[in-house]
N, C-alpha and C positions, 0 to 999 in steps of 0.2 A: 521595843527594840532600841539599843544605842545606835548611835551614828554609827555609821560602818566605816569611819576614816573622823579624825578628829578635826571638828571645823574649826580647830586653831593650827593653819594649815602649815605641815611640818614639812616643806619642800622647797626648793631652792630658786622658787619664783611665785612674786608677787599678784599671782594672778592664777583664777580657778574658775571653773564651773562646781556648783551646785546642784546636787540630782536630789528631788524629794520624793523617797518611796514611797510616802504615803499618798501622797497626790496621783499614782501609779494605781494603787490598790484602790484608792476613790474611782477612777476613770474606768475602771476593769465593772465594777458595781454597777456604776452608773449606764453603761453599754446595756448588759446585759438586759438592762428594760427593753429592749428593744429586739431579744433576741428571743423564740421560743424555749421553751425549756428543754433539754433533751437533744439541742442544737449542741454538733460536735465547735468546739472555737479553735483557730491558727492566730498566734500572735506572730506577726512579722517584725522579725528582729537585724533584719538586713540593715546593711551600712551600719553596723554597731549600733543597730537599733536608734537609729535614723540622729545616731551622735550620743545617744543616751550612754550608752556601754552594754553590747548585749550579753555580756558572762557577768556583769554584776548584777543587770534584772531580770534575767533570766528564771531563776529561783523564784523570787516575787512573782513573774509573772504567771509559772505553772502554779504558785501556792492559792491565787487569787483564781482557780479554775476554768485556764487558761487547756486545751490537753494536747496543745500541738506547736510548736513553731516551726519559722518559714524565713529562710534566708535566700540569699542574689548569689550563694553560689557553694562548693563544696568546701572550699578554703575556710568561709564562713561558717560551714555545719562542722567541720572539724575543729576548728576551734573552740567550739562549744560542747563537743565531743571532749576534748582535752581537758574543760573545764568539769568534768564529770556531771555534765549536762545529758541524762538518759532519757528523756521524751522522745516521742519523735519528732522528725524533724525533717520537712520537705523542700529541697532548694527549685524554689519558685524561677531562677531561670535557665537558660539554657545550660546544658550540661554538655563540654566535650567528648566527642564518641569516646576519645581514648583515656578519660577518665572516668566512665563508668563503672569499672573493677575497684578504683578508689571509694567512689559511692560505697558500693558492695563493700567492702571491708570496713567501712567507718559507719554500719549501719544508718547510711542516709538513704532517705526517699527523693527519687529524682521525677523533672519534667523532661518528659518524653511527646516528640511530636513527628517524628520521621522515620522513612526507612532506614536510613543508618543508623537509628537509637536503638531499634528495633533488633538491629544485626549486634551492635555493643553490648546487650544484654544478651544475647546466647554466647558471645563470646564469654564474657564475663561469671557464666552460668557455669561454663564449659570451664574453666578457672579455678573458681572459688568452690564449685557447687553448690551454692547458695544463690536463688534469685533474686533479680534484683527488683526494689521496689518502688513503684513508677506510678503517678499522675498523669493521665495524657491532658496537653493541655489543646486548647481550641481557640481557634482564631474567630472569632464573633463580629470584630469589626476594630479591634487594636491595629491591628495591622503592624504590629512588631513581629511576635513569636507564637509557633501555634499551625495547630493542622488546618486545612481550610476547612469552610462548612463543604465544599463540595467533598470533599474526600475522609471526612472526620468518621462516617459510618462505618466505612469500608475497612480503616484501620482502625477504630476501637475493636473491631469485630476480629480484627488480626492477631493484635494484641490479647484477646480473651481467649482465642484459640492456641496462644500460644502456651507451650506447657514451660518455659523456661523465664516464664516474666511473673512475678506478684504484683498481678493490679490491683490499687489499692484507693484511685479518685478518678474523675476525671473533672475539669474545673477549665473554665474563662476568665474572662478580666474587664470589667466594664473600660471603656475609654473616654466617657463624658457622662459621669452619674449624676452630675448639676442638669440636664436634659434628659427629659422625663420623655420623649419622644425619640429621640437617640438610642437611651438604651432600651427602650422598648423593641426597638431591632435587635437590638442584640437577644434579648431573653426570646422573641420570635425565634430568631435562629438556634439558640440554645435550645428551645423549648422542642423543636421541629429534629432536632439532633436524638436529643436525648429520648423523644418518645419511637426510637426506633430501636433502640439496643434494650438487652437485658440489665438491670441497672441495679439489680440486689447485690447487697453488702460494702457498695462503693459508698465513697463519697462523695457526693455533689458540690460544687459550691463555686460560685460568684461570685458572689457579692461582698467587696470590701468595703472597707467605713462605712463611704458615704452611701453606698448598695446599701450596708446593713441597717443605718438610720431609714433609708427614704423607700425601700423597694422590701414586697414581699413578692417570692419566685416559690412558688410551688415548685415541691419535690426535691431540691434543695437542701443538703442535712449539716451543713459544715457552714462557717462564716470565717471573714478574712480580716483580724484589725488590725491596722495599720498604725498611722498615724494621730487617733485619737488614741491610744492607749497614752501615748507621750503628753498627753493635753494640746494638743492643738489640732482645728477642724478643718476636715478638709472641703470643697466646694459642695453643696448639697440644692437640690432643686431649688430656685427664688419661694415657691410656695409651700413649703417645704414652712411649716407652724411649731413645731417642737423638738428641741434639739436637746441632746445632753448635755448636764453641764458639765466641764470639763476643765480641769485645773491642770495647765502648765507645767512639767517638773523643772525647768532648766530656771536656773537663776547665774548668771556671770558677773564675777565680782573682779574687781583689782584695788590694790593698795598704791597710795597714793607714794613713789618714791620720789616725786621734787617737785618745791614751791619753790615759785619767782615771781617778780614785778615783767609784764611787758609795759613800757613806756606809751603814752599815747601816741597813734599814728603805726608801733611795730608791730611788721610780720612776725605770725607762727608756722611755722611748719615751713613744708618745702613749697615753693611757688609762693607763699605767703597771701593764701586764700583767704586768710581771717589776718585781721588786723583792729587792734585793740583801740577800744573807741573810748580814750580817755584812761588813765588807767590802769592796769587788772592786771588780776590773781590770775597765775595760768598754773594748775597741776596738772603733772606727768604721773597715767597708767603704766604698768610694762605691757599691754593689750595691742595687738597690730593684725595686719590683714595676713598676715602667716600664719595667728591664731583660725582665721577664717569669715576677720571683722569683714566684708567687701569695703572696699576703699571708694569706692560710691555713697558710701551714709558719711564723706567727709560732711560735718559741717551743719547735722542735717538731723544728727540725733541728739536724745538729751539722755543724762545721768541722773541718778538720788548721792547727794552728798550731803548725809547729818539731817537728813530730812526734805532738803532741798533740791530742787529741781535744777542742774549745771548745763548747760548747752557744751558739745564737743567743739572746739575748734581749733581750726587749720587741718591741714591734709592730714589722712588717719597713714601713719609708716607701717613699717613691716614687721614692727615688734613695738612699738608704743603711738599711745596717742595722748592728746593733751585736752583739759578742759577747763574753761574759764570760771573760777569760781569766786569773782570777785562779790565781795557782802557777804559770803560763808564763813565762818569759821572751823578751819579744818589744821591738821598737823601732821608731819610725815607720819605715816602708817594706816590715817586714816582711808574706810572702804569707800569706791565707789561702785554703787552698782547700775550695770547696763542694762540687764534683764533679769526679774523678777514675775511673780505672778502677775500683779497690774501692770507691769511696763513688758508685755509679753512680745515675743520675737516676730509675729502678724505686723507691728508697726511698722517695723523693720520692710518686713515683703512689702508689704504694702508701697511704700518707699520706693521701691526698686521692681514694683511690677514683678514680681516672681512669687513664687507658694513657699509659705515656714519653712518646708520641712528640708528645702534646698538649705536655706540658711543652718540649720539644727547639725544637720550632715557635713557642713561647713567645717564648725567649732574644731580645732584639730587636738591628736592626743597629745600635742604639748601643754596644752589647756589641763591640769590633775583635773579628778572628776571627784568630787567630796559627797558619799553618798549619807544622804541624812534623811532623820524624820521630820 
């Protein structure tokens, strides 16, 4: 397959993200070790596929036998609707009463957890004439969204009785899969749920990522991947021996629009946090924290220029930042890149004490997205 956009980047600014589908279709491969065969999968493609672009891997990611996706909300499944995206497609969270009829008409499958979701779907029934299609979801120990265990029986057993609803799953959400004790509770309570209802032709499921690499949950028939689809992991138990390998798609690049000498002794940037020790080559990215850079890795991150390893410095702006590349050899146009496979966005969290995939969800759509192999 060609590049899906030419990576001789034809756009009116100096600065891009790089999405690599095949590293997308490596990670889909490499999961599935891990999964039974005959397991239904949901790719979650929320927050635009957690920065990736969910209408451009989309495609990729049913082609790679993927047979479901899962978005944060209905705006999210419609536009993928839009994109003549016909899978189905379950918006994982909560749904306004008064836009369940929208559901209904955009063929989405909604999370359902209360009596008034309950009531928006025979409204909605009552409407369209067409039921609507619903996950109930269960509260196991997140303590976000979700039926309680104490009342979870009561109303799946409402919901099955009801002739104006297609029930189609019922499904939780681990909230600490790195604790192997933790969510032992939860699958308890899941487990204490589920052996009370009739549970033919649903679908079960739990277990996201880090569920799917480290836990096996009897009875179970669906998995939820998240964020390794995109190549990055997420927390998984310490004893926790075999992981998949997983290759990164996001690479961010910019072109170098200006060289100059800072003098020794002078500030860069605003406050003039870095200051040139003897001196140095300073080039300017058009890269800022309106892209989605956090203005917290002022100072703190490094670049590849021309093979070379650049230290960032002075404060990161709101549309560019600068880096020292004094002893390089470089010329206006030349690339730097911030993140690549080896130089992966983990350094980043790490950094700032937060998980990738906040960083990933970051990157904004002024950033073009250059989809390549």
């Amino acid at each position: 397959m060609k590049n899906m956009r030419q990576t001789n980047i034809n756009t009116h600014r100096d600065a891009w993200v790089e999405i690599n589908v095949a590293n997308l279709e490596h990670n889909i491969k490499e999961i599935k070790k891990y999964i039974p065969e005959g397991t239904k999968l949901l790719g979650v493609v929320k927050a635009d596929a957690y920065g990736h672009g969910a209408v451009m891997l989309a495609p990729t990611i049913l082609a790679s036998g993927i047979d479901m996706l899962g978005v944060a909300s209905i705006d999210e499944g419609v536009d993928l609707r839009n994109a003549k995206i016909n899978c189905d497609i379950l918006v994982l969270g909560a749904v306004p009463v008064w836009a369940v009829e929208s559901a209904v008409k955009t063929d989405l499958s909604i999370s359902i957890f209360s009596k008034g979701h309950i009531e928006a779907c025979r409204q909605a029934y009552e409407r369209t004439g067409f039921k609507p299609k619903v996950h109930i979801k269960l509260d196991t120990g997140m303590n976000r969204i979700g039926v309680s265990v104490d009342d979870a029986v009561e109303f799946i057993k409402e919901v099955q009785n009801s002739d104006f609803i297609n029930l189609q799953g019922i499904f939780t959400h681990l909230a600490m899969a790195e604790s192997i004790e933790e969510t032992q509770k939860q699958i308890d309570k899941w487990n204490k749920i589920i052996s009370q209802i009739n549970t033919n032709g649903l679908l079960l499921h739990v277990q996201n990522t880090a569920g799917t690499i480290s836990y096996t949950i009897n009875g179970t028939n669906m998995r939820r991947l998240g964020i390794a689809l995109y190549g990055l992991a997420p927390d998984y138990p310490p004893c926790l021996k075999q992981k998949p390998d997983l290759k990164p798609l996001i690479s961010l690049k910019g072109r170098i629009v200006n060289i100059h000498t800072a003098k020794n002794g002078e500030g860069v940037s605003y406050s003039y946090t870095y200051r040139a020790q003897g001196d140095c080559t300073i080039a300017t990215i058009p890269i800022g924290y309106a892209d989605g850079i956090p203005r917290a890795l002022s100072n703190k991150i490094c670049a590849i220029l021309n093979g070379h390893k650049v230290p960032q410095a002075g404060n990161i702006t709101m549309d560019q930042m600068m880096f020292d590349i004094t002893g390089v050899e470089a010329q206006l146009g030349d690339i730097i890149t911030l993140l690549d496979e080896k130089n992966s966005i983990d350094s980043w969290a790490n950094m700032l004490g937060t998980i990738n995939y906040e960083l990933t969800c970051r990157l904004k759509v002024r950033l073009p997205r250059i989809y390549t192999r």
